[in-house]
MILOSE-10145 format. One record per residue: chain; x, y negated, z negated of N, C-alpha, C, O, CB in turn. Coordinates in steps of 0.05 Angstrom, whole numbers, plus 5000, padded with zeros to 4 digits. Glycine has a CB too. Example, Ala and Ser with C-alpha at 12.3 -4.5 7.8 and 13.67 -1.06 7.14 Angstrom:
REM MILOSE-10145
<A,<5264,5114,4844>,<5246,5090,4844>,<5264,5066,4844>,<5285,5066,4831>,<5226,5089,4819>>
<A,<5257,5045,4858>,<5273,5021,4857>,<5258,4999,4843>,<5268,4977,4839>,<5282,5012,4886>>
//
This chain:
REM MILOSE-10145
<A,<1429,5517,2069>,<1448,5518,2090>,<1476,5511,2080>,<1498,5513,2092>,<1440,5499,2113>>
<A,<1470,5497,2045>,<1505,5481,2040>,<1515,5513,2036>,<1538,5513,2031>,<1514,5452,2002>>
<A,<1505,5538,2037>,<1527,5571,2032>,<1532,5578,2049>,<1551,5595,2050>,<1519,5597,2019>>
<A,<1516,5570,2074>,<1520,5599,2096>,<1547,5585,2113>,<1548,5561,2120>,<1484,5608,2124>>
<A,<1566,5606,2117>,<1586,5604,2138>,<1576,5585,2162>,<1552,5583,2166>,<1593,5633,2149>>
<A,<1597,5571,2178>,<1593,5560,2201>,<1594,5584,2221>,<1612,5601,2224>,<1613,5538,2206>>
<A,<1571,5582,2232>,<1572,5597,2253>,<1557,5621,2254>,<1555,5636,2273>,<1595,5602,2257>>
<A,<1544,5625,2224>,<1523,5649,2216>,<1490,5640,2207>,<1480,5624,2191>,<1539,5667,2187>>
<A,<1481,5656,2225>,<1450,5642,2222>,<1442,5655,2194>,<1456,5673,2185>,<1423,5652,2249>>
<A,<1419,5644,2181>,<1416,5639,2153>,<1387,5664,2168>,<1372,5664,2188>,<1413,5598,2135>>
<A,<1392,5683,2144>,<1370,5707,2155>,<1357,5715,2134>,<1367,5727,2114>,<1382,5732,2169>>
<A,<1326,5707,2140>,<1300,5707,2118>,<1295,5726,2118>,<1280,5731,2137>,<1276,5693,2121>>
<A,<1299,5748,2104>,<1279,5774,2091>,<1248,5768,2088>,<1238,5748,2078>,<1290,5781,2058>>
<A,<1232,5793,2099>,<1207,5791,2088>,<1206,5805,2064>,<1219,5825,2059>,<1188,5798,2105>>
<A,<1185,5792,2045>,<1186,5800,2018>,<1150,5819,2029>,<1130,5813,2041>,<1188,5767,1988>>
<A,<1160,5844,2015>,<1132,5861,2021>,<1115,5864,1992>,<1125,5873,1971>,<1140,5895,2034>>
<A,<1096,5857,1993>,<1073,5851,1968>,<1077,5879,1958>,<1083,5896,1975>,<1036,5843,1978>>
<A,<1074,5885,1933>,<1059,5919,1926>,<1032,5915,1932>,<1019,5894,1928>,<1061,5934,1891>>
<A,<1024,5937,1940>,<0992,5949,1950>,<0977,5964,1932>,<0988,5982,1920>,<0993,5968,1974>>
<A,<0952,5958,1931>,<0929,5978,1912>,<0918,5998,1930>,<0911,5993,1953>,<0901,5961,1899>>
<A,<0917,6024,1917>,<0910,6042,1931>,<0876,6041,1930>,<0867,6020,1919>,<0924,6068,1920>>
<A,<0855,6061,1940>,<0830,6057,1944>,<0818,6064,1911>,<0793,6064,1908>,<0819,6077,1972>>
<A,<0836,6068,1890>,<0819,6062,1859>,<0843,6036,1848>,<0847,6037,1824>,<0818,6099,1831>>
<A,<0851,6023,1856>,<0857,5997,1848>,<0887,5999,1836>,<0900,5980,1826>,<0833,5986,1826>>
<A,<0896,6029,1840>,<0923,6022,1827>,<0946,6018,1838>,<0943,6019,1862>,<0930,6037,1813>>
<A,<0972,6013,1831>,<0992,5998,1837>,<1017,6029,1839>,<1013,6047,1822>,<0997,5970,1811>>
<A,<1034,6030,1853>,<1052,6055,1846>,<1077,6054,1853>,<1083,6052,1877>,<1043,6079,1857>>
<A,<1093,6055,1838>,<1127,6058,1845>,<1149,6075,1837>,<1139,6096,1828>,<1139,6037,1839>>
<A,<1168,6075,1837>,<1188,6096,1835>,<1217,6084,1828>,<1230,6067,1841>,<1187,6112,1864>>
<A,<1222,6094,1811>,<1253,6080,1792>,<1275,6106,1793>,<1270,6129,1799>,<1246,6071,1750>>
<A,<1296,6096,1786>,<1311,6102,1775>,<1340,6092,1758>,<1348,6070,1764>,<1311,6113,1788>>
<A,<1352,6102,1742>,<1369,6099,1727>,<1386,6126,1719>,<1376,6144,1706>,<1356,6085,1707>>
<A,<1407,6126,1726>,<1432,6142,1727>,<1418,6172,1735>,<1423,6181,1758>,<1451,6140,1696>>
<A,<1403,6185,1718>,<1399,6214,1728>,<1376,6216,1728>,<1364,6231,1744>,<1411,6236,1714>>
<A,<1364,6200,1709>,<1329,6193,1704>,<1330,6193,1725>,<1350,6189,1737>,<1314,6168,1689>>
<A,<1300,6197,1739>,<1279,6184,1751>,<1247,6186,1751>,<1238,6208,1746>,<1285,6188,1772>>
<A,<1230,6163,1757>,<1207,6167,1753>,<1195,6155,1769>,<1206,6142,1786>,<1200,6164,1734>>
<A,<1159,6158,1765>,<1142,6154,1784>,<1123,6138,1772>,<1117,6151,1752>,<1132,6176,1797>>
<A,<1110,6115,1772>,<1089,6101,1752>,<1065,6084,1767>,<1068,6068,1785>,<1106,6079,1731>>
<A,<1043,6090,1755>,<1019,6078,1756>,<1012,6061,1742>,<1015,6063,1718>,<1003,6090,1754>>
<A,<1002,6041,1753>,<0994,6014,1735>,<0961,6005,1746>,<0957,6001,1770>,<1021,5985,1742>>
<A,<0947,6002,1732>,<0928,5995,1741>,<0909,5979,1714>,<0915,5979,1690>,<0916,6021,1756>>
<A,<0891,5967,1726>,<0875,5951,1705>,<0860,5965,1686>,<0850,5986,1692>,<0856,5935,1716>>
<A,<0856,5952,1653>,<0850,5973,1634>,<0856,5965,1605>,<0854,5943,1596>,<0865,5999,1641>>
<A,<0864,5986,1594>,<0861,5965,1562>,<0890,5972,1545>,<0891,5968,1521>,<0826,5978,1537>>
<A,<0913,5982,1560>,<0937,5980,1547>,<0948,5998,1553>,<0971,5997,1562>,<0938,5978,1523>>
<A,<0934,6022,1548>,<0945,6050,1536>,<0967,6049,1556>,<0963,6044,1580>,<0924,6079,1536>>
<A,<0984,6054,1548>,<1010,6066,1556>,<1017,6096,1554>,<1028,6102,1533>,<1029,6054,1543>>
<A,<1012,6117,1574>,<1027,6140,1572>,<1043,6155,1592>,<1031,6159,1613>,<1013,6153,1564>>
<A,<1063,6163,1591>,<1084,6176,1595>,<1089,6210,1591>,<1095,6217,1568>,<1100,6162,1580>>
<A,<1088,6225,1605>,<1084,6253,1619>,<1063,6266,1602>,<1065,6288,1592>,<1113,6274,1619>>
<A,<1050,6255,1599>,<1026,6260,1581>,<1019,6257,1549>,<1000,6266,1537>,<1023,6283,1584>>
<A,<1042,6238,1541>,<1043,6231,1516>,<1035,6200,1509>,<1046,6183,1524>,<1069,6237,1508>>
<A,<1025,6195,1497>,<1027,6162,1480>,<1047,6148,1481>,<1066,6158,1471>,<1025,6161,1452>>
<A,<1049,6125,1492>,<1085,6129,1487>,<1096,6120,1460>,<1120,6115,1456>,<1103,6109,1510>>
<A,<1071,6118,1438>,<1085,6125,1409>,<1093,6144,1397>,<1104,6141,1375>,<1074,6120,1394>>
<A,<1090,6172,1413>,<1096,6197,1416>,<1121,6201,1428>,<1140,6213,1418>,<1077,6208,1430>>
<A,<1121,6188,1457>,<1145,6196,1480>,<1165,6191,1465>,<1179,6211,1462>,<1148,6179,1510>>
<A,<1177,6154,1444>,<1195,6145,1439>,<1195,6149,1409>,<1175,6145,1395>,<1197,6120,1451>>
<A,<1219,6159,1400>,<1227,6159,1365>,<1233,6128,1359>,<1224,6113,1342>,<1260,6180,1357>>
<A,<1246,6125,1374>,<1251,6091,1364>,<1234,6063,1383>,<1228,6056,1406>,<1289,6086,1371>>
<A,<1231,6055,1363>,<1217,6026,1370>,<1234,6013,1382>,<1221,6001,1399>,<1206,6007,1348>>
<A,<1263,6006,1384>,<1274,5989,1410>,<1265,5996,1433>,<1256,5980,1449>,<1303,5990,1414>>
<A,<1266,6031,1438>,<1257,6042,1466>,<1234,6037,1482>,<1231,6036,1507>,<1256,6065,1465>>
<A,<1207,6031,1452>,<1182,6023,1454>,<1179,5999,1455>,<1156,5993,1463>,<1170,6030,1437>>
<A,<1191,5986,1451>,<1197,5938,1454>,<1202,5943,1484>,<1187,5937,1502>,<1239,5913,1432>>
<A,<1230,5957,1485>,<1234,5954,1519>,<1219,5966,1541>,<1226,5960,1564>,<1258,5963,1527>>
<A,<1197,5984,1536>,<1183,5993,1554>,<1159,5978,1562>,<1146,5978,1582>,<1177,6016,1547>>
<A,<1156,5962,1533>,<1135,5942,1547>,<1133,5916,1548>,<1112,5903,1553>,<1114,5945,1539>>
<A,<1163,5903,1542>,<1175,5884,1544>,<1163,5873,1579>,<1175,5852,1584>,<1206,5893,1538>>
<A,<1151,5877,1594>,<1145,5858,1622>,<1121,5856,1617>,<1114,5834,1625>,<1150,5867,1653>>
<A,<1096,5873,1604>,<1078,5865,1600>,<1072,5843,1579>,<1052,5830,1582>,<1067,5884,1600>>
<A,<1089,5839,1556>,<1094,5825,1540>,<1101,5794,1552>,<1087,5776,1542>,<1113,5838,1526>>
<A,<1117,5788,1567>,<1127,5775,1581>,<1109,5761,1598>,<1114,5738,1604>,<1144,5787,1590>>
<A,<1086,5772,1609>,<1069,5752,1626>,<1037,5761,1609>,<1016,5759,1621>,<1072,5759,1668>>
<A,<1039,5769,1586>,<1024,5769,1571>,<1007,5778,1576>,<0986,5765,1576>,<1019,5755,1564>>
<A,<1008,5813,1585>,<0984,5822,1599>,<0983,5854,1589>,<0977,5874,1601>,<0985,5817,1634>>
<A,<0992,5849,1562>,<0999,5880,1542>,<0974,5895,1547>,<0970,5916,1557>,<1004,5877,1503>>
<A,<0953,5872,1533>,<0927,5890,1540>,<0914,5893,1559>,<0894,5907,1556>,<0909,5887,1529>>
<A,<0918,5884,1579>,<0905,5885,1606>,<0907,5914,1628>,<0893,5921,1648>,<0918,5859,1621>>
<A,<0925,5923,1618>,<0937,5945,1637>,<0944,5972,1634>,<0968,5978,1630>,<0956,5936,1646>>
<A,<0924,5994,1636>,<0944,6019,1642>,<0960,6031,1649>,<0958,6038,1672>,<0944,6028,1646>>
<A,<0981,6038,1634>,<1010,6046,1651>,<1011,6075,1650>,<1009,6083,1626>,<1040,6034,1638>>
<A,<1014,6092,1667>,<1023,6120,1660>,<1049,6122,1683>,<1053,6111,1705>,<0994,6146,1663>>
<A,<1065,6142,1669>,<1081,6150,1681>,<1095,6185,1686>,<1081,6200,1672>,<1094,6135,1670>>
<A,<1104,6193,1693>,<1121,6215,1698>,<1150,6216,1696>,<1158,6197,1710>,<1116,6224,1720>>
<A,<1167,6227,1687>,<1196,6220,1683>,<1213,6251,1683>,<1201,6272,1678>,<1199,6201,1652>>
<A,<1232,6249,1687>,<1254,6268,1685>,<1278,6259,1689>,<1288,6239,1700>,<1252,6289,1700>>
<A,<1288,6286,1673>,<1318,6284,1666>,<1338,6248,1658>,<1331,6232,1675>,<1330,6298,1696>>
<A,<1354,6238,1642>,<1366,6231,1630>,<1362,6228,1600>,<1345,6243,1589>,<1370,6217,1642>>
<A,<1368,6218,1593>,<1374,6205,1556>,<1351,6187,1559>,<1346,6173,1578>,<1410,6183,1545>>
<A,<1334,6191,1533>,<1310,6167,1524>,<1322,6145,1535>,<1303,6130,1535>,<1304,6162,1490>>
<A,<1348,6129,1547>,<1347,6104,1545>,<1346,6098,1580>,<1339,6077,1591>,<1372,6092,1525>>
<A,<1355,6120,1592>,<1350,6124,1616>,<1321,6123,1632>,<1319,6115,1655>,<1361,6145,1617>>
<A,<1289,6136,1608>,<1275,6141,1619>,<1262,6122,1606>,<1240,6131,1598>,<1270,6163,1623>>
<A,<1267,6085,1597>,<1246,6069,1602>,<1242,6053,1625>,<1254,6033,1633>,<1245,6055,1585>>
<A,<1216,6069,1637>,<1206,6065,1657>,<1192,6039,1668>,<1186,6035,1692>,<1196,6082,1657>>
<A,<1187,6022,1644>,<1166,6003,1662>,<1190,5982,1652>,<1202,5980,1631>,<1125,5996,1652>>
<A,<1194,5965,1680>,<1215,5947,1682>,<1208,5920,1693>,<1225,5903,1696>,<1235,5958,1697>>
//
């Protein structure tokens, strides 16, 4: 309450969970400047792929490949999870998708 203006009620957002669909997976939708994409995440043993590639395939460079899986890294769940994705249009740095 020490931010909000006198005289303006302090207004709680509901935070909405992501949902599993009826085979257990997770699904969302990004974008970045012209990129955009669509991604599945679900439980599994890592593999990461992207419009039908590996994504040791999708990315020439390994920064692109650190930052794509930089959140699974982060709560330590690299191997736990299948990611696939779909992507179009921008620059490789546009289309890392998992954020």
């Amino acid at each position: 309450m020490k931010f909000v203006r006198p005289g303006k009620e302090l207004i709680v957002q509901e935070s909405s969970l992501p949902s599993l669909d009826e085979y257990g997976r997770s699904y969302t939708t990004g974008s970045k400047k012209t990129a955009r994409s669509q991604v599945w995440l679900i439980r599994g043993t890592g593999e990461i792929v992207i419009n039908g590639k590996p994504l040791r395939d999708y990315f020439s460079l390994i920064e692109y490949k650190e930052t794509a899986m930089r959140p699974l890294f982060v709560v330590n769940r690299q191997n736990h999870y299948n990611v696939w994705g779909m992507v179009q249009g921008g620059g490789p740095s546009g289309k890392i998708i998992i954020r």
